[in-house]
Structures are given as C-alpha cells and as structure tokens.
N, C-alpha and C positions, 0 to 999 in steps of 0.2 A: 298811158299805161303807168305803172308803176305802183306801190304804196306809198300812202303819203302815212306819216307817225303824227300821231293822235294821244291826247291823254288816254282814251280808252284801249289802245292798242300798245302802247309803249315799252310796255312789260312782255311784250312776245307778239313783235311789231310781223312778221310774216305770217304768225298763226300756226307755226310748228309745235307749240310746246307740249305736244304728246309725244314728241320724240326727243324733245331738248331743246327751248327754245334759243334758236340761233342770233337772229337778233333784238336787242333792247335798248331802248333811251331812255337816260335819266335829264329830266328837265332844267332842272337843277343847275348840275354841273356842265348841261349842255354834250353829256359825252353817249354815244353810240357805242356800242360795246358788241364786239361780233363772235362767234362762237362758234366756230365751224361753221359760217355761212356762206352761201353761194348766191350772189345777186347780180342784177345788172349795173347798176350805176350807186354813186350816192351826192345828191345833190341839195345842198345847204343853203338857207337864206340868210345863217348868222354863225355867226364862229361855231368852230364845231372838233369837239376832240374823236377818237376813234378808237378806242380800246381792241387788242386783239387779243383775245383771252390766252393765257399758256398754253404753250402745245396745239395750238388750233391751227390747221389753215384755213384762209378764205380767199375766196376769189370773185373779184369781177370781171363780166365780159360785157360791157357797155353794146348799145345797139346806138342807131343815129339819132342825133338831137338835134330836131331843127332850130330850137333857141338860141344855138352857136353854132348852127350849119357843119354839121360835124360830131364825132366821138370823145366822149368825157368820164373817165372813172369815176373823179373824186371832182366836185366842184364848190365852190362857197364863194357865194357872189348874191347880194340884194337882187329881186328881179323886179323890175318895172312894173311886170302885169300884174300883179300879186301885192306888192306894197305901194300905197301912193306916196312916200314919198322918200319911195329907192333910187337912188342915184347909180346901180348899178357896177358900185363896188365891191371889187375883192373883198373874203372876210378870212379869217386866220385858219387853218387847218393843224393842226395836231394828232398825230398817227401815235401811240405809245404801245407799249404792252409787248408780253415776251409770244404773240404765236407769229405767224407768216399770213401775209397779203401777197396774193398775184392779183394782179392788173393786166389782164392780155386784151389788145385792139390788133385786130385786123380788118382793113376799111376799103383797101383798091383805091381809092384817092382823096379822101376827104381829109378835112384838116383832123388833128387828133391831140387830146392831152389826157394823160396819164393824171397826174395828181395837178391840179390849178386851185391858188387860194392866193391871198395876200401875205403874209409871214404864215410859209408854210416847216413846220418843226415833226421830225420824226424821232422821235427817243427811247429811251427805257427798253434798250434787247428789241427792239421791235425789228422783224424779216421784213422787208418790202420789196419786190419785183415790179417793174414795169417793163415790159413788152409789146412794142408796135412797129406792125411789118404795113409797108404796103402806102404809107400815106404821102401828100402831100405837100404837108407840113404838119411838124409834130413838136410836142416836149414832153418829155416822160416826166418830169417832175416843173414846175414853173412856178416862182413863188412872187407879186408882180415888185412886194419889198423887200424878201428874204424867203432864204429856206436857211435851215438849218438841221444839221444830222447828229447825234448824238448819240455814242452805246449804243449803236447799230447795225443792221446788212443791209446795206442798198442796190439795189441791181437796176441799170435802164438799159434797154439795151432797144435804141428805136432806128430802126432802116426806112429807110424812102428819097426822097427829095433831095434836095442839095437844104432844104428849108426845115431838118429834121436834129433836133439837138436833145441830149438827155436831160440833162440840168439844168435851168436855167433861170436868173433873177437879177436883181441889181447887185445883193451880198452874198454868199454862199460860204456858211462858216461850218466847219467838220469837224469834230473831236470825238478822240476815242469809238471811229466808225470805220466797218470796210465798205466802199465804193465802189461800184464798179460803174462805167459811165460811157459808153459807146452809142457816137450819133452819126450818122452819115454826114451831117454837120460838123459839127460839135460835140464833144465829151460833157466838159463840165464850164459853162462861162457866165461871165459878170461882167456888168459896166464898170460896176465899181471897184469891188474886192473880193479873192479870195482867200480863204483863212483856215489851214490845215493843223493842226494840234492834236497831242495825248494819244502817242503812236496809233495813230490814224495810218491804213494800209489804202490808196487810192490808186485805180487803173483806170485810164481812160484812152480813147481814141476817137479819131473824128476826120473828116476828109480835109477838113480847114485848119482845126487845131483840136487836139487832143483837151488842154486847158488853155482858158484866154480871160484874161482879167486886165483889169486899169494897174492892179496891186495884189499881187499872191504871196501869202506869207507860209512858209512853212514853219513848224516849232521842231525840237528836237526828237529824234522818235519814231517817226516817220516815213514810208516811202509814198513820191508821186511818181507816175511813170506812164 
C-alpha cells in the first residue's frame, strides 16, 4: 500500500489538489513539504527534509510494517530490496517549518518508532508530537548519530514496556527548544552526551531515569527537571 513520489506526481503527490494540494516534493532540495496532510507513514530511501507549512497541522497514524516487524512514522534508511547496493543505513531526517506534526502509534505489542533517521534535526518553530501507547518497545524520536532540537516544541510521550524511551541517540543537543520527554523507560538519554542551551525549557520522566547521558551539559538560561 502506500504512494510512492514520482516525477509525475510530485507536485500534488496524494492527488488532492482540488482542494489544496497537501503534499509535495521538491527533488531538488530533497524536501516534502506538507500542508495540512493526513497520512499514514513517510518512508525515505535518502535523506530527506520535511517542511510543515505555517499554521498547518498534520498527522500520521502509521499501520504495521513488516520490513521492521513493527510501527514507523517517519523513517529514512537505504532498503536492501530496492537498491542493490544498500547497506541498509540510516539516512538524515530534517523536520522544519512553523505548522504542527502529530505522530500517534497505538500497536498492543509491537515494537514502534516515532521518528527514526541517522542525524535526526527538528528546527525552525517546528510543533512535533509523538505519541505511543501500548508497545513493546518504543522511541518516540531515535536519531542512530544525533538528534538535535532547535526553535522548537517537542513532545514524546511513549507508554509500554520497561523497553520504551522518548528520545534517544548517541548525542542529543537542544537549544532554544521546549521538550517534553516521558518514557516508561527513559525520558531523554545518550551514550555519549547531552547538551542543553539558549533558555531551552526541558521536562522529562522515566521509570529508570528521567535524563541519562555519559555528559550533560547545561548553559545558562535554562530549566531540566
């Protein structure tokens, strides 16, 4: 199932544009631009930005993917069947723009991710929500080099498992963004570091730890809690 984005299609990739076309890809720049849309999934073979147009909400409500045995909003990862000579890596995600994304997953036990990419970056006023009830292991945001937040609202708020955390990557740097981060898990964690700055407001909770890093830095300005 699904549409796939086509030169021919690109410019009003669902085929609504009697109403408004909701979404469009530029080749280009690589970037999906949404518009008041409602889909199910959006799944990348190469880096990939995500415009959210001013004042728009959109929302996914992902269905099962057996490719990763489980639920996926946002993904950008090479795929095997499709390219010969994918290795199956992560590829960069880029969320920006001033409207609102919901991301809701409710699954009864499958594994689930919210947003998955390799350095994944949300900026520029961008709303984001992710919401996942139910799984058996989750992460609302998962970035496998970095995520980074920037001049934004982030919200994860994922319940299930002991195996269920909102943010998660090796780096996780924040400036001038509010956070909100609740995992049954895990809040917000990293192996390596995390890096709070430029009165950045962060809330998190978590069954094991609220924040868990190798290195948290806070700058002036600031609240974690």
């Amino acid at each position: 199932g699904g549409v796939s984005v086509t030169p021919q299609n690109a410019s009003d990739v669902l085929g609504d544009a009697d109403e408004g076309a909701t979404v469009t890809y530029d080749a280009k720049s690589k970037t999906l631009t949404l518009n008041g849309a409602s889909i199910g999934s959006i799944v990348a073979e190469d880096d990939l930005t995500i415009s959210l147009a001013a004042g728009t909400t959109n929302t996914i409500t992902p269905e099962y993917n057996s490719n990763i045995s489980g639920y996926e909003g946002i993904g950008a990862r090479e795929d095997k069947a499709n390219l010969p000579n994918a290795t199956n890596a992560s590829k960069d995600i880029t969320i920006t723009g001033g409207g609102k994304l919901d991301i809701t997953i409710n699954n009864g036990s499958s594994s689930a991710y919210g947003i998955y990419g390799n350095n994944v970056k949300i900026n520029e006023k961008a709303d984001v929500t992710v919401e996942i009830t139910g799984s058996s292991q989750a992460a609302g945001i998962q970035g496998e080099s970095s995520v980074s937040i920037e001049n934004s609202t982030v919200t994860a708020e994922i319940e299930g498992s002991d195996n269920c955390l909102a943010v998660i990557s090796p780096t996780v740097n924040i400036s001038g963004a509010t956070v909100t981060a609740n995992g049954s898990a895990m809040g917000v964690t990293a192996s390596d570091s995390i890096t709070i700055t430029g009165q950045s407001t962060v809330t998190a909770s978590g069954g094991n730890y609220a924040i868990y890093a190798g290195t948290i830095t806070l700058d002036k300005g600031r609240t974690a809690r």
